[in-house]
Each structure stands twice: as structure tokens, then as C-alpha cells.
C-alpha positions in Angstrom: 12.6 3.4 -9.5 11.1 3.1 -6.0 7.6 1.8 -5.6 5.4 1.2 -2.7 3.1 -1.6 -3.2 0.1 -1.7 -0.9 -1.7 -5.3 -0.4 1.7 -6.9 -1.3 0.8 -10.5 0.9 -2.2 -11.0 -1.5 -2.4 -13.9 -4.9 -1.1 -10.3 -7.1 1.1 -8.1 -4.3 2.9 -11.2 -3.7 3.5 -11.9 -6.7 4.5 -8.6 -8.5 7.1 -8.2 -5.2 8.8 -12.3 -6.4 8.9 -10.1 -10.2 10.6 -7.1 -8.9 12.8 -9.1 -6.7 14.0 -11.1 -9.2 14.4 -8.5 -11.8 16.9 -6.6 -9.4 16.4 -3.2 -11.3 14.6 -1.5 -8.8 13.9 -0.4 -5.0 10.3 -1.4 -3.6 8.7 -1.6 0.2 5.3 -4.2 0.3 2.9 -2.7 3.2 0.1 -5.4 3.8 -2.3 -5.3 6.9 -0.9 -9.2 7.0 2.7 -7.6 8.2 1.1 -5.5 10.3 1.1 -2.2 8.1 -2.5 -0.7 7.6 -2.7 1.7 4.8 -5.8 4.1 6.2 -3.4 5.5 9.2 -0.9 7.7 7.5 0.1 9.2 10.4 1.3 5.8 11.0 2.2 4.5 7.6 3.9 8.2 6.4 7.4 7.9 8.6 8.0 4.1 8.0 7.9 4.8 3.8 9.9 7.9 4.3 12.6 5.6 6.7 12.8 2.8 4.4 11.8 3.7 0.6 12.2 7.9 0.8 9.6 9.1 -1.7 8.3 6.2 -4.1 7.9 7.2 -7.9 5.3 4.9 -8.4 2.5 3.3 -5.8 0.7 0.0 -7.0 -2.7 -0.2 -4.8 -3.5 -3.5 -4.1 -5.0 -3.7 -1.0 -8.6 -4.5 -0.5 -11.3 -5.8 1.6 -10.6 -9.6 1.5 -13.8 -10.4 4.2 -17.3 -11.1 2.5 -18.4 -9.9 5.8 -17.5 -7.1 6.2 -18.2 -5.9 2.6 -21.2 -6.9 3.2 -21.6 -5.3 6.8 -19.9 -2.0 5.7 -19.9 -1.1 1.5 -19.8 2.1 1.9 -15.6 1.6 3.6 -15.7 -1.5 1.3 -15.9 1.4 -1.3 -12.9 3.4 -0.4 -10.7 1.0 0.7 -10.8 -1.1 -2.1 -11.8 1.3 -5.2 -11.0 4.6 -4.2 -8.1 3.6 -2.3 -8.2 7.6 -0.6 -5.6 6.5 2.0 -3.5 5.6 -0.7 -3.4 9.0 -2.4 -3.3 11.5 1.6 0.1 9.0 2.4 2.1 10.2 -1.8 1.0 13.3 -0.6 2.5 13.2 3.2 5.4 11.4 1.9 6.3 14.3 -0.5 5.8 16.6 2.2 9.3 17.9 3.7 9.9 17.8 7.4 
């Protein structure tokens, strides 16, 4: 199985990737704004899933707003980034697209 785990340098990304790594049994790619991949540019995110991963069969969304601040400052992207997780759903899509 391939998965795509988004927020994979947080407490639970990090440690689901140490699980899958150590079970062996399948393919995975961790995307974390901490490595420099942000999830809400697909345009950016779409190519470098396709290059390393092809099309995952499953996507864990982690990722979230880890700043009080900001969630504070802006709830309304708090919101989508951490409970819709929209970005999350355009990039499967993309990524299934041919071409």
C-alpha cells in the first residue's frame, strides 16, 4: 500500500512514519511544513507525490495549525486547514489526474 501522510514531523505523524518504517510492509512519503512541504499549494505539492510515491491508496491528514496565534488571529483558515483539510482532498484528486 502507498500512503501519504501529511503533518508527519508532529507527536502522531512522526510517530505512525517510526510504525510503518519498522513494519516494512508498505511504501509511504511524510510531507510536513517542518521539511519544507506545505500541503495548501498543490500545484506545488501534486508533482513531488506523483515523483516519489505515484498515486497513494491511502492519505492520513495530520497536519494542523500548531500556533495559538494564529488560530486565534485567523479561525476561519484554522478551520480548513486543520478540520476540513480541503488541500488535502484537490492534491488525491490532482495526483489521480494523468498527465
Amino acid at each position: 500500500m502507498k500512503i501519504l501522510i501529511t503533518g508527519s514531523a508532529g507527536f502522531i505523524g512522526g510517530h505512525l512514519l517510526k510504525a510503518l518504517q519498522k513494519q516494512g510492509k508498505h511504501r509511504f512519503l511524510g510531507v510536513d511544513k517542518k521539511f519544507g512541504t506545505d500541503i495548501t499549494n498543490p500545484q506545488k505539492l501534486v508533482p513531488v507525490v506523483r515523483k516519489m510515491l505515484g498515486i497513494p491508496d491511502l492519505i492520513v491528514h495530520l497536519a494542523a495549525q500548531t500556533s495559538r496565534r494564529n488560530s486565534l488571529s485567523n479561525p476561519a483558515q484554522t478551520a480548513v486547514d486543520n478540520i476540513l483539510g480541503q488541500p488535502v482532498f484537490v492534491i488525491w484528486r490532482d495526483i489521480g489526474k494523468r498527465g
